[in-house]
Residue frames relative to the residue before (quaternion, step in Angstrom):
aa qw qx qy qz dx dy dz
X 1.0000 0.0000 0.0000 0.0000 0.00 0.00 0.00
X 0.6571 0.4803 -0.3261 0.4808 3.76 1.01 -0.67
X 0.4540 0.6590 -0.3773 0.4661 3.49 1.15 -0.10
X 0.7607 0.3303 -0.1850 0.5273 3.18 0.26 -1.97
X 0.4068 0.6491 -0.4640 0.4449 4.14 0.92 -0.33
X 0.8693 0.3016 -0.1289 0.3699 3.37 -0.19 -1.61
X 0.4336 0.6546 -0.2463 0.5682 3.51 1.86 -0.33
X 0.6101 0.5418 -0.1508 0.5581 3.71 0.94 -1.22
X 0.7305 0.2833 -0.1453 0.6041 3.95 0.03 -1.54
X 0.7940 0.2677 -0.3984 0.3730 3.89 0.10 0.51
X 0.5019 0.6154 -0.2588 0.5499 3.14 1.95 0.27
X 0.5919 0.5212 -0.2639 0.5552 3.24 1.68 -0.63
X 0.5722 0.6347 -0.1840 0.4856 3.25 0.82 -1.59
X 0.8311 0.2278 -0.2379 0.4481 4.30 1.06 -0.18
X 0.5911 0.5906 -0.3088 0.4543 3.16 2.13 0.51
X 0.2055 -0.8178 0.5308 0.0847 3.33 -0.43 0.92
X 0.1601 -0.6136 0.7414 0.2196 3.68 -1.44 0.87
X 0.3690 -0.5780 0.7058 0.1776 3.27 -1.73 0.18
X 0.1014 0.7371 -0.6678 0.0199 4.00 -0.98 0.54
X 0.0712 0.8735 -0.4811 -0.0228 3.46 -1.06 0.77
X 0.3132 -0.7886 0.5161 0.1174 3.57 -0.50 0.85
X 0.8033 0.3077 -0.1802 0.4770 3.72 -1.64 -0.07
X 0.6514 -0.5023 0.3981 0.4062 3.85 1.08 0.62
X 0.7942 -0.3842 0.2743 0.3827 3.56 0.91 0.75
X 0.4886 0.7454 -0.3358 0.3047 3.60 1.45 -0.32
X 0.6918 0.0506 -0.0566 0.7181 3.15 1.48 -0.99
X 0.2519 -0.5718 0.7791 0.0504 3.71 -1.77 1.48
X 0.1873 0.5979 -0.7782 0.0424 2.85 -1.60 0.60
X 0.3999 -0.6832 0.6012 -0.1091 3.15 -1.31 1.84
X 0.0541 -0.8356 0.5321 -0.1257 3.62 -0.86 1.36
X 0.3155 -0.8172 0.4041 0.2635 3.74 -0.32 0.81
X 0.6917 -0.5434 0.2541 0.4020 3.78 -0.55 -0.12
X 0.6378 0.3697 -0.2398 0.6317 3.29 1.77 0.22
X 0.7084 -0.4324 0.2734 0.4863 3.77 0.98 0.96
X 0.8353 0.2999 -0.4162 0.1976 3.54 -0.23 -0.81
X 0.4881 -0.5576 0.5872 0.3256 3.70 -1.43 0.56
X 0.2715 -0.8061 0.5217 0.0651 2.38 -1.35 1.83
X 0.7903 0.2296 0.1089 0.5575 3.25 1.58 -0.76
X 0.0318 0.7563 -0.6495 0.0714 4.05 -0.17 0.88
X 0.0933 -0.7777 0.6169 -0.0772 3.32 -0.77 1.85
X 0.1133 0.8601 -0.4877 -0.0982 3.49 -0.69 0.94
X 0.4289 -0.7637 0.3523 0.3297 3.65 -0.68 0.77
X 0.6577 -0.5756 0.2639 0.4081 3.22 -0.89 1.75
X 0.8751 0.3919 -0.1813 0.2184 3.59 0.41 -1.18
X 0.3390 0.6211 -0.4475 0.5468 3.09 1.83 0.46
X 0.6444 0.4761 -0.4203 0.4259 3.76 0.80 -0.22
X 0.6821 0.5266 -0.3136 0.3989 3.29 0.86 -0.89
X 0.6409 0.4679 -0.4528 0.4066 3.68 1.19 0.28
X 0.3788 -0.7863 0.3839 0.3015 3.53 1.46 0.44
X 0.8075 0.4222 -0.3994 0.1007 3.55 0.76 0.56
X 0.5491 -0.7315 0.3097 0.2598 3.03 -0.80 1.93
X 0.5175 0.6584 -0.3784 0.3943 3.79 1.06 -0.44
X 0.8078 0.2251 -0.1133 0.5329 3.24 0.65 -0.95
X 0.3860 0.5498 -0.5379 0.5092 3.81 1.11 0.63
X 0.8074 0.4586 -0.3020 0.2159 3.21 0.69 -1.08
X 0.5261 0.6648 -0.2827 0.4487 3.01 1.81 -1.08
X 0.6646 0.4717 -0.3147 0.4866 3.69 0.61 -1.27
X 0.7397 0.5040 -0.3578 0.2660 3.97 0.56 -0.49
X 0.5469 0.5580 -0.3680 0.5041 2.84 2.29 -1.23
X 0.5938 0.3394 -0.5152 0.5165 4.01 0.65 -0.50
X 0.7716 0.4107 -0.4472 0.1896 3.17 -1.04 -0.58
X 0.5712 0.5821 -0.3025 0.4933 3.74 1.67 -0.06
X 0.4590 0.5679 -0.3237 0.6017 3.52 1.44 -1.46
X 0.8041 0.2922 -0.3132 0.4122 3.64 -0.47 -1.26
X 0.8079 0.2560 -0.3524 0.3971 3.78 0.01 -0.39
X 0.4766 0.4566 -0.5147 0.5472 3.93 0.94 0.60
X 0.7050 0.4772 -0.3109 0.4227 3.76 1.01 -0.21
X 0.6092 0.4493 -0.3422 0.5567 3.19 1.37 -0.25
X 0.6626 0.4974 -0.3775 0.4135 3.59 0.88 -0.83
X 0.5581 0.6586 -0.3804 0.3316 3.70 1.29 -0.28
X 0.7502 0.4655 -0.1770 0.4350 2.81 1.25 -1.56
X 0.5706 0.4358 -0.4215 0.5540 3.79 1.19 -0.39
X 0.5363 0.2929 -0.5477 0.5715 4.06 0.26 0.17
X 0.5278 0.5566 -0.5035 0.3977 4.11 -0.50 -0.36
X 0.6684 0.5766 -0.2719 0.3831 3.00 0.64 -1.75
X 0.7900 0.4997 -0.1681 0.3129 2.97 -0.05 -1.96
X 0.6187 0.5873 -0.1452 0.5012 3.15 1.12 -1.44
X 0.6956 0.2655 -0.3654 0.5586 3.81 0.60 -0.33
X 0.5244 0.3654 -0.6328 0.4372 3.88 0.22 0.21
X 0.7516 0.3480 -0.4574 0.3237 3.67 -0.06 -0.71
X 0.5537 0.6047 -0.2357 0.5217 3.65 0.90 -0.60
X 0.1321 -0.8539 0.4611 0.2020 3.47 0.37 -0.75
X 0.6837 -0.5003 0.1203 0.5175 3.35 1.60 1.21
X 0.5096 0.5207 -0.4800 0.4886 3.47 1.34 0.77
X 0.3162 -0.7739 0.5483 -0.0227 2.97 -1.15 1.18
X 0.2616 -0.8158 0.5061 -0.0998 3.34 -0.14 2.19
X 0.3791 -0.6518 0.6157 0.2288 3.52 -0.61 0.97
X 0.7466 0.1994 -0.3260 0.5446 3.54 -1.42 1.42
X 0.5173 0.3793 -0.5716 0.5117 4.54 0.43 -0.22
């Protein structure tokens, strides 16, 4: 099982979710072990200069793709598990 584990978290680690906020203005891209891989922002959301709502739209678009990357490790993690849920995976 610690095989197929370490086999899993480097399989995750080359899958990417996408999440996006403000109609697509800002992407932000997340691997299968949390970290952002990429924050994409559209040029012309800058040109409205506000930093209030730049921020808000990044803090969603991060929330949602660290939530999606959660749920695709869950995922994965119950085929190898078989839907038992081991304290410390």
């Amino acid at each position: 099982m610690q095989a197929k584990l370490a086999k899993m978290q480097e399989e995750l680690r080359q899958r990417i979710v996408e999440a996006t906020s403000g109609g697509g203005m800002v992407r932000v891209s997340c691997n299968g072990q949390q970290e952002i891989v990429r924050i994409t922002i559209d040029p012309e959301l800058l040109e409205e200069k506000d930093v209030e709502m730049l921020q808000d739209l990044i803090l969603v678009a991060v929330n949602e793709a660290l939530n999606r990357s959660r749920e695709m490790m869950q995922e994965e993690l119950a085929k190898i598990t078989g839907g038992l849920n081991i304290p410390g995976l």
